[in-house]
N, C-alpha and C positions, 0 to 999 in steps of 0.2 A: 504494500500500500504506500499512497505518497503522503508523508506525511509534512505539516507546518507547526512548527515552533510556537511556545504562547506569545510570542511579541510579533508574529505574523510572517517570522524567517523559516525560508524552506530549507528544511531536513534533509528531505529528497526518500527515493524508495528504500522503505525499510520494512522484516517482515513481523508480524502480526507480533509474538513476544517482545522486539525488540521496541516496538511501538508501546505495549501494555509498561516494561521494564522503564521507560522513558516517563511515562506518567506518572507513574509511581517515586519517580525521583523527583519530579519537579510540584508532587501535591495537586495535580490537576485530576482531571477525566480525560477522557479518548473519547472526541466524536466525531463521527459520521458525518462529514459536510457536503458529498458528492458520491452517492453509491452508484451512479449508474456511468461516470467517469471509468477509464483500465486507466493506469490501474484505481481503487478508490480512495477517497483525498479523505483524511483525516485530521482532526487538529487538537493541538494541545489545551485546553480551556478551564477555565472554572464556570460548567454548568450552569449550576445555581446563579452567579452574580448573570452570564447572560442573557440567562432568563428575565429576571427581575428588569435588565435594562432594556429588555425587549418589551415589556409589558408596561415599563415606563413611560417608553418611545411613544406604545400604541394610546398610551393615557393619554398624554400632550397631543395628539395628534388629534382625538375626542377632540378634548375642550378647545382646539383650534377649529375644528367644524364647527359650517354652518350653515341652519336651516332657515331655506329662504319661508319666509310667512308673507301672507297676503293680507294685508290690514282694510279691514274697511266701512266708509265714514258716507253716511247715508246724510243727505242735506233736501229742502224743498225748494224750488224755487223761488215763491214768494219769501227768502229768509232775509230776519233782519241782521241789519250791519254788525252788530255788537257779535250774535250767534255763527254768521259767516267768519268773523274773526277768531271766536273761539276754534270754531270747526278745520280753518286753515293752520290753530298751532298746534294742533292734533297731528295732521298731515304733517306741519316741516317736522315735528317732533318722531313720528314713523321713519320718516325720509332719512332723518338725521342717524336712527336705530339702524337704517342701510335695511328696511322693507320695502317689498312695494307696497303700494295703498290703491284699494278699488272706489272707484266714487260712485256714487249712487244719486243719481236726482231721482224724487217718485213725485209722479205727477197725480192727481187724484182731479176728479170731476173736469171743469172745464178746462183745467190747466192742462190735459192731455191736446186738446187742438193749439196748444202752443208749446212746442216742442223747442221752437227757438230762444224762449227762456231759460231752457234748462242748458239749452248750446252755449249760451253768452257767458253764465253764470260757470259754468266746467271748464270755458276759455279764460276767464278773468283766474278762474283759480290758479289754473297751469303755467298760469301769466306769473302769477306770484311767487310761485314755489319753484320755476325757473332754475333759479343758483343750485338750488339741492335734488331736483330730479325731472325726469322728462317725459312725457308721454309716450307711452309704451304698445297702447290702446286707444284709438281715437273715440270720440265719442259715439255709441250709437243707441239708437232706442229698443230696448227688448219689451214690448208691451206698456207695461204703466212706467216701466222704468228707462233713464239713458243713465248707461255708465261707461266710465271711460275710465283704466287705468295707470297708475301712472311708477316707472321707475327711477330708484335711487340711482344719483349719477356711481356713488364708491358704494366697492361690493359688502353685503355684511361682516366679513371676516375683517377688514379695515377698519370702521367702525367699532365693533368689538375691540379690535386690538387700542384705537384712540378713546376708548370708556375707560380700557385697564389703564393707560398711561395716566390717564384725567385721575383716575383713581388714585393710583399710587402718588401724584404728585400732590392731592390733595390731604395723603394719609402723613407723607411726609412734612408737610406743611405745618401741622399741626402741635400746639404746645405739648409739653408733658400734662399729665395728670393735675398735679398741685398748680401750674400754672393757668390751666384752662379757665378753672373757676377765676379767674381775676384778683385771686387775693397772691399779692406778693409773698415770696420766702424772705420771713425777718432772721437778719442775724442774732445769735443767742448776744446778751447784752454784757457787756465785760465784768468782772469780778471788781468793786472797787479795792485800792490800793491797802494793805495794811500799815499800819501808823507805826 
């Protein structure tokens, strides 16, 4: 078999004892990295730890995923200014998370023969939220409803990653314990002098 060295230097072919005796001197395992290679490649290792860092790797690699979601924010036409503003920090706030966001106008009674309010109102939005994402989905009418969707310009995984940073800089920021509450550390007051 060909075997590699624990620091990743080739051995070169040596046979099966000679490989086990080699392990045994250096406190490692003998594993299997290529059984279907002539001759088969083995290497010198400590199992256990590779394990662990292999299972690490796949940890970190989790909590680097990420699942795109589809946020979405139902508004009427006739809406007043104050609620449309609300409604838009909804959206740059999604945007911002790095989702996309589905919009929904519902039209009800005769607001259905004017479908053009609900076009202007879905244009005025896309208008605003411009800088942080772009429409993905044009507007169109599904029955009572037109929705248009719209995406983040940076992917979620970016996002995530500029939360953790905001995070950590804000954790760092931060006073100690005793100082947070606002009351200073008094020095102890000196002894006075003996006479």
């Amino acid at each position: 078999m060909r075997l590699v060295g624990p620091s990743g230097e080739q051995v070169g072919i040596v046979p099966l004892a000679k490989a086990l005796e080699l392990a045994q001197e250096y406190d490692l395992d003998l594993v299997e990295v290529a059984a279907t290679a002539r001759p088969p490649v083995c290497k010198l290792m400590d199992y256990g730890k590779f394990k662990y860092e292999s299972a690490m790797k796949a940890r970190e690699a989790r909590k680097n995923q990420a699942h795109t979601v589809i946020k979405e924010m139902k508004l009427r036409p006739k809406i007043d200014p104050h609620d449309y503003d609300t409604k838009k920090g909804h959206v740059v706030r999604f945007l911002k998370q790095g989702d996309k966001v589905k919009i929904t106008i519902m039209f009800r009674g005769r607001e259905q023969s004017r479908p053009e309010l609900g076009f202007r109102l879905l244009q005025r939005l896309a208008d605003d939220v411009a800088d942080l994402g772009f429409v993905e989905s044009n507007p169109k009418q599904d029955g009572r409803n037109m929705i248009m969707v719209l995406g983040p310009h940076k992917k979620k995984t970016e996002a995530m990653a500029e939360a953790r940073e905001a995070q950590a800089a804000r954790k760092a920021g931060r006073l100690p314990d005793s100082q947070q509450d606002g009351a200073s550390v008094e020095e102890p007051a000196e002894e006075p002098a003996e006479a």
